[in-house]
C-alpha positions in Angstrom: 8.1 -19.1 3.9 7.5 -15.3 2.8 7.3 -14.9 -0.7 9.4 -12.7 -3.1 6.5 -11.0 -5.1 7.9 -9.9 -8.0 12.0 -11.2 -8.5 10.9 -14.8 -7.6 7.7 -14.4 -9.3 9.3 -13.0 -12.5 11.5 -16.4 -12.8 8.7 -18.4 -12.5 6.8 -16.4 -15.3 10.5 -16.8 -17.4 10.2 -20.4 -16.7 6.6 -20.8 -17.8 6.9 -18.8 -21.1 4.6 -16.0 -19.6 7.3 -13.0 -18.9 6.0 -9.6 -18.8 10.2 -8.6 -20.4 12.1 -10.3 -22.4 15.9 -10.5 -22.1 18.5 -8.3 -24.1 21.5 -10.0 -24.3 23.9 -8.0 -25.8 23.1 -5.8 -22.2 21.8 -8.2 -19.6 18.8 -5.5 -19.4 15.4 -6.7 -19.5 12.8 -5.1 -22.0 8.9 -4.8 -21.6 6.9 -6.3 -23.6 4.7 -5.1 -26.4 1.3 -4.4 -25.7 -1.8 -4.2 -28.1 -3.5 -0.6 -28.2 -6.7 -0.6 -25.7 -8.4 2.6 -24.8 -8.6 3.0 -21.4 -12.5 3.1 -20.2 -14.7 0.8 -19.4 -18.6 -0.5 -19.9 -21.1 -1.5 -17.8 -20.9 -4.6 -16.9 -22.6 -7.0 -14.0 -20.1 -7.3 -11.2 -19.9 -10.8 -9.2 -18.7 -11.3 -6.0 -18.4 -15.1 -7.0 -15.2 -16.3 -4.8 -13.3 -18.1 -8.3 -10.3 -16.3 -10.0 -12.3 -15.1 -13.1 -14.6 -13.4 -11.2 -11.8 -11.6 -9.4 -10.1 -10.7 -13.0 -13.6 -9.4 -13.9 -13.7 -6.9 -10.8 -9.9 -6.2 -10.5 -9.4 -5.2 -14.5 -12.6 -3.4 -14.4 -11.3 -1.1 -11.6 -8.3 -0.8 -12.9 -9.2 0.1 -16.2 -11.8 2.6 -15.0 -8.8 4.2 -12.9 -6.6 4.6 -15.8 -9.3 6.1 -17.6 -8.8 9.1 -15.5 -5.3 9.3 -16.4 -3.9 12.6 -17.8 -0.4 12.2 -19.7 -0.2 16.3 -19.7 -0.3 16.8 -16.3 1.2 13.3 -15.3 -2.2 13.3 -12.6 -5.3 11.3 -12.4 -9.0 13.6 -12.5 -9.6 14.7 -9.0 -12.6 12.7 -7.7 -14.0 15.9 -5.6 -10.6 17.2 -4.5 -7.0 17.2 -5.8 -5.4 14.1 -6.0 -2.1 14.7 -5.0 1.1 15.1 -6.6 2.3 12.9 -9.2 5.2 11.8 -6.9 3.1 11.3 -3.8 1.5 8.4 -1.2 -1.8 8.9 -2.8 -0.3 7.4 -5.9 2.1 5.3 -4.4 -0.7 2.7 -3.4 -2.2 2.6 -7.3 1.1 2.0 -8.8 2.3 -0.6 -6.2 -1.8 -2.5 -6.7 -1.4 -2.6 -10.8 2.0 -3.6 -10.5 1.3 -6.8 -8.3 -2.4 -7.2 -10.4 -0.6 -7.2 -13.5 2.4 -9.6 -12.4 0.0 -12.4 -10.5 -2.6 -12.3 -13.5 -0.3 -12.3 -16.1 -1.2 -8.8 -17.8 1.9 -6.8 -19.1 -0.4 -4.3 -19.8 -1.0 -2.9 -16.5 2.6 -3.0 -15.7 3.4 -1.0 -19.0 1.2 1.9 -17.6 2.9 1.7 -14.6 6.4 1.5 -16.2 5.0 4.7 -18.4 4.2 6.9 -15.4 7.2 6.1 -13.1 9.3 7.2 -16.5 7.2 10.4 -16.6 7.8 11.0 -12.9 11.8 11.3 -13.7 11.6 8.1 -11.4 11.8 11.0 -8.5 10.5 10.4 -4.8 8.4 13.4 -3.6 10.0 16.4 -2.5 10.1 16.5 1.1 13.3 14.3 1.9 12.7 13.3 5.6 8.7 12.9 5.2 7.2 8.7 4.6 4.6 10.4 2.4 7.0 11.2 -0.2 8.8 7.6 0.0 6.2 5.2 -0.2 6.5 5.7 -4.4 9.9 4.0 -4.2 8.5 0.9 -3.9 7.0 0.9 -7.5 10.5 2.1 -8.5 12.0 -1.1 -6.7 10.0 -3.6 -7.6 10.0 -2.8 -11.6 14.3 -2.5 -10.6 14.5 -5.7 -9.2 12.9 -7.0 -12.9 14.5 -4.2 -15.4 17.9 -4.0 -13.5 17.9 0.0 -14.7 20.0 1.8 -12.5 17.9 5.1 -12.9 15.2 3.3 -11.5 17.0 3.7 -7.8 19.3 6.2 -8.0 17.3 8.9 -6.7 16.0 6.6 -3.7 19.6 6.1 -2.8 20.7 9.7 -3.1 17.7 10.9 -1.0 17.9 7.9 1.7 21.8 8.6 1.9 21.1 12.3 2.6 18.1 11.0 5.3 20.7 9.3 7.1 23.1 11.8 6.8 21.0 13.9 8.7 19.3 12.1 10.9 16.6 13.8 13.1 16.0 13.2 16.6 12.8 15.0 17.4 10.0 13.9 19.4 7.1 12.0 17.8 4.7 14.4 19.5 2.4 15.6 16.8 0.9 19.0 18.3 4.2 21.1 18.6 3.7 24.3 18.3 6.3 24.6 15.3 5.9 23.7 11.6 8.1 21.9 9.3 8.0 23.8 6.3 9.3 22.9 2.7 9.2 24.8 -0.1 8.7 21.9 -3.1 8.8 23.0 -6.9 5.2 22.9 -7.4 3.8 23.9 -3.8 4.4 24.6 -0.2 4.1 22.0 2.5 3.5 23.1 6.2 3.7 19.6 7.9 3.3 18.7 11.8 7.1 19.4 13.4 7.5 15.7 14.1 6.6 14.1 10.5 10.8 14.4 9.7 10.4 10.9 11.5 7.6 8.6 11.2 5.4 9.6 13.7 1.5 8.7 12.8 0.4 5.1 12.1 0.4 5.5 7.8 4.0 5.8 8.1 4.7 2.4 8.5 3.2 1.6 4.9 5.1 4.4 3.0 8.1 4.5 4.4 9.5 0.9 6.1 9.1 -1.5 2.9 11.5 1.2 0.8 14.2 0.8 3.0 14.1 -2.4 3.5 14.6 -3.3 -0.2 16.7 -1.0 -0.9 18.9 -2.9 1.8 17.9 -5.8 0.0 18.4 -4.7 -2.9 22.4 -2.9 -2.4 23.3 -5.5 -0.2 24.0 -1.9 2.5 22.8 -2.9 6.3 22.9 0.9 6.8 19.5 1.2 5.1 18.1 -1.9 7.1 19.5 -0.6 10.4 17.9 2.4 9.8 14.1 1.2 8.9 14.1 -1.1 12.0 15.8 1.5 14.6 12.5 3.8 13.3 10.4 1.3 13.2 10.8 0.3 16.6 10.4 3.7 17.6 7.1 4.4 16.1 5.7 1.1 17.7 6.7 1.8 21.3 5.3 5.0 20.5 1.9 4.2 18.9 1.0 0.5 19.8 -1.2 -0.3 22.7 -0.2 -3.2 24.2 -3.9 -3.9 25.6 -6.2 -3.4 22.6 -3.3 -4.9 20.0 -3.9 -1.6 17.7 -1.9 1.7 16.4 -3.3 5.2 17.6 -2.9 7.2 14.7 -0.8 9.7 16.2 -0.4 11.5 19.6 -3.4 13.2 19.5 -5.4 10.0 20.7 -3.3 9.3 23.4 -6.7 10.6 25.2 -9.3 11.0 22.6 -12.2 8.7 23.3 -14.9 7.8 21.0 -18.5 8.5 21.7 -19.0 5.2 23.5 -16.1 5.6 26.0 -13.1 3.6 24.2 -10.4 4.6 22.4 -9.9 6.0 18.9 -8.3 3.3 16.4 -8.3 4.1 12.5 -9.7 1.5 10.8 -7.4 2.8 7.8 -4.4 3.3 10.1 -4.6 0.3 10.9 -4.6 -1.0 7.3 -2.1 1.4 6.5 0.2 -0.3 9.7 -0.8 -4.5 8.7 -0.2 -3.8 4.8 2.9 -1.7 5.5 4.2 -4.6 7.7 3.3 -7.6 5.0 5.1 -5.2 2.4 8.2 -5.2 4.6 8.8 -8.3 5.8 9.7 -10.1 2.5 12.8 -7.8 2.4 13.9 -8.7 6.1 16.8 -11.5 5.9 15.6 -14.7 7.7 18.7 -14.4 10.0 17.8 -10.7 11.1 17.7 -10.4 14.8 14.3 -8.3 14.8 12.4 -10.4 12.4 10.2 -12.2 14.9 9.2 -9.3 16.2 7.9 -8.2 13.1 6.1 -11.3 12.7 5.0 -11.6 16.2 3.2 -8.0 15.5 1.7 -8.5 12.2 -0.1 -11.7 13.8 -1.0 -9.7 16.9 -3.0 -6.8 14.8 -4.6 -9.5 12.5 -5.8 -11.0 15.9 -7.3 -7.7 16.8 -8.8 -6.8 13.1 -10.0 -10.0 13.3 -12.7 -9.1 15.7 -13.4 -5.6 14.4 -14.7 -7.3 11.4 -18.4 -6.4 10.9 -21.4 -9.1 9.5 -21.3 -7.4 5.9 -17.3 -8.3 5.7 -16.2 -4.4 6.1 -13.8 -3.2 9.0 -15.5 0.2 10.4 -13.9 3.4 10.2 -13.3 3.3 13.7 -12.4 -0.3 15.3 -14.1 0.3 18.6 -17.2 1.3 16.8 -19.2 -1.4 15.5 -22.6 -1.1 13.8 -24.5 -2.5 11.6 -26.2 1.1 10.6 -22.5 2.1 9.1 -21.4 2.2 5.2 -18.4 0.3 4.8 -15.3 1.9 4.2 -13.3 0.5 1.5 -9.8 1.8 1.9 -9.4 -0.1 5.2 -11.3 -3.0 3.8 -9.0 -3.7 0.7 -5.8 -2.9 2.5 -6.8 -5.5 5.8 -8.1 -8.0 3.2 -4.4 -7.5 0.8 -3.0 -8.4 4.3 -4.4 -11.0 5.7 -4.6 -13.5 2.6 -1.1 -12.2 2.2 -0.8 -13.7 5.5 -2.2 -17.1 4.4 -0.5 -17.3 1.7 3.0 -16.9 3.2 1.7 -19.0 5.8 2.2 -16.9 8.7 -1.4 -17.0 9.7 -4.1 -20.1 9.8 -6.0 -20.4 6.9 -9.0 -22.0 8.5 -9.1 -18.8 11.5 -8.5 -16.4 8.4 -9.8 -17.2 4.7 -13.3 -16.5 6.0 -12.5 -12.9 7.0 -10.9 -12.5 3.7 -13.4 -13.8 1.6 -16.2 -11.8 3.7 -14.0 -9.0 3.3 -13.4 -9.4 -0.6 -17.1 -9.2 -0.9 -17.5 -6.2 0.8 -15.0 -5.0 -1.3 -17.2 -6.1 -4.6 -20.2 -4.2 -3.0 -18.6 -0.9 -3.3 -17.7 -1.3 -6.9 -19.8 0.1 -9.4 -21.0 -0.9 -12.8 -17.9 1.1 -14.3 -15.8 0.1 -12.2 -15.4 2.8 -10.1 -14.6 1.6 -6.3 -16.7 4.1 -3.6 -17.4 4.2 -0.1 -13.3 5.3 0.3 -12.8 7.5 3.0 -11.5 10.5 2.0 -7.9 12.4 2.5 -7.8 12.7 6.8 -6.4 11.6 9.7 -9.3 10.2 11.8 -12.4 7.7 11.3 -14.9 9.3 8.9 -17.6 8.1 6.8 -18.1 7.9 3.1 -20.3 7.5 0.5 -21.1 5.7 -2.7 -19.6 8.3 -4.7 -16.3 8.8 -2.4 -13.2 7.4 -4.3 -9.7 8.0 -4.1 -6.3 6.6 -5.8 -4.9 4.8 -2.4 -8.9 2.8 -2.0 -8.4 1.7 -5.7 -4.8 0.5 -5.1 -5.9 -1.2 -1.7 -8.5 -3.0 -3.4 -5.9 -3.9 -6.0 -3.6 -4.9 -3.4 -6.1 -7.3 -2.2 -7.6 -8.5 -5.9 -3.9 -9.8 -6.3 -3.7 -11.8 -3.1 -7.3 -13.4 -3.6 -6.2 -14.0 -6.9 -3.2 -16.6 -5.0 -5.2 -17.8 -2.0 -7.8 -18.9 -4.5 -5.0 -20.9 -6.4 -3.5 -22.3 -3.3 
């Protein structure tokens, strides 16, 4: 059984008396709920990697609330934490949005989702600018989601003008990402000179930006045109990407023959992540009956296999998965989003809780570790494309939204 996150989960809250919205009649259109003023910031506090639900609310709202501390309304960004955090619009965000969202709808906290609500509102509920390009889809799934509860059309128009267009136009260039031509858009705000091939999905992160949007907005319509599309692509990306042997994603062509310094090949730890998350992200919008479905699920429990052995003794997953020491920091962006996954995975029952749960809770307290006293998560590998290390200080929007992402799942398993 795969669980619908939010549209089942919202009738359940209905039921219970708990709703984040309340019904307007007159409309059929669902209103948020009032929230009490809080300033967002946060204290001190002793953080405890104590496996119980209240401990998890401690560290999840603490992070969260130090996040949205950094919030901006003027320039709709958060503070860059040592380098620019993206545009407003972009995948850097995307993963923040979509980790409050589920936080706030599994704990039962309106507030969080109001912020979200707020900020996809000031974002002219817009995908980035670069039509073809996963990056500037993967915000489309906070738009979804809070359309599958508010039923406001605005909330998907622009997804549905902008996917229309995509497969107007489809591309059919090759996933190669070294050719020696650019793809270059001019956006309102900036200019983007992209690798020729990222019109299609062509490096590992795609599949958590771009696959889950479609496939709800299938879902969503009721249009197979938008399903057809995401798996054809999907598919695609996989045969191109996937090793067979090793049960991992190469993040892009390039390590078709990079090595690492001990001989083996290159796999992102955070590709990876990006590639497991993206995949438990899309599968609750896949119809039982579709013909590819197993194969998604066949994959997803082929990777887990594989991450499950790149796990180290503190709980983290390395930067790079074929490169296992104990000397390393841990790297909490590929931590939180492995960890979301996998107790995802439990808790649809797609994978064995008694092979499983003890990754995830290892992995949770990893997570913890990194946190500070503020709440601000570190050890997040910065903006790249290939394993690097980080340091205490390192954070970004996509490691808090990962470790969101996972808060929200632990949160479940701990229940179930």
């Amino acid at each position: 059984m795969f669980l619908k996150p939010f549209s089942a989960l919202l009738a359940g809250m209905v039921a219970c008396g708990c709703a984040t919205a309340e019904i307007d009649q007159s409309q059929g259109l669902a209103w948020p709920e009032l929230v009490e003023y809080k300033k967002p910031g946060t204290t001190d506090i002793a953080l405890s990697a104590e496996l119980s639900r209240s401990a998890v609310s401690q560290i999840a709202n603490q992070v969260a609330d130090w996040q949205l501390d950094q919030y901006d309304i003027r320039s709709n960004k958060m503070r860059p934490e040592g380098r620019a955090s993206g545009l407003p619009q972009g995948w850097m965000y995307a993963p923040l949005h979509s980790g409050l969202l589920d936080w706030a709808r599994v704990s039962g906290q309106p507030a969080y989702e109001q912020a979200v609500r707020n900020i996809a509102a000031v974002n002219l509920w817009r995908l980035g600018p670069r039509r073809y390009h996963a990056d500037d889809h993967a915000i489309g799934q906070v738009y979804l989601d809070l359309y599958e509860t508010y039923q406001e059309p605005v909330m998907k128009e622009n997804i549905e003008v902008v996917f229309d267009w995509v497969l107007e136009h489809q591309s059919d260039r090759d996933l190669a990402f070294e050719h020696p031509e650019k793809e270059v858009i001019h956006g309102a705000n900036r200019k983007y000179v992209d690798p020729w091939c990222t019109v299609r999905w062509c490096w590992a992160d795609a599949i958590f930006m771009a696959p889950p949007v479609w496939a709800q907005l299938a879902e969503i319509t009721g249009k197979d045109k938008y399903l057809e599309f995401m798996n054809r692509e999907f598919w695609v990306t996989t045969d191109y990407l996937y090793s067979e042997e090793d049960q991992l994603f190469l993040r892009d062509s390039r390590y078709f023959t990079r090595k690492a310094d001990n001989g083996k090949p290159i796999y992102w730890g955070r590709g990876n992540g990006w590639v497991l998350a993206g995949i438990a992200r899309t599968l609750p919008h896949i119809p039982q009956d579709f013909s590819d479905r197993e194969k998604y699920v066949q994959l997803y429990k082929e990777i887990s296999e594989s991450l499950l052995k790149a796990q180290k003794s503190d709980g983290s997953w390395p930067a790079s998965l074929l490169e296992i020491s104990d000397t390393q920091n841990p790297e909490s962006s590929a931590t939180g989003l492995i960890v979301f996954a996998l107790a995802w995975g439990i808790n649809n029952d797609v994978l064995p809780a008694d092979e499983y749960r003890p990754a995830v809770e290892k992995g949770w307290k990893s997570l913890v570790s990194t946190v500070q006293p503020n709440g601000k998560l570190g050890f997040v590998q910065q903006v790249g494309y290939a394993p690097e290390s980080a340091t205490a200080e390192d954070t970004q929007l996509y490691g808090t939204g990962a470790l969101l992402l996972a808060a929200a799942e632990v949160y479940q398993l701990l229940e179930k």
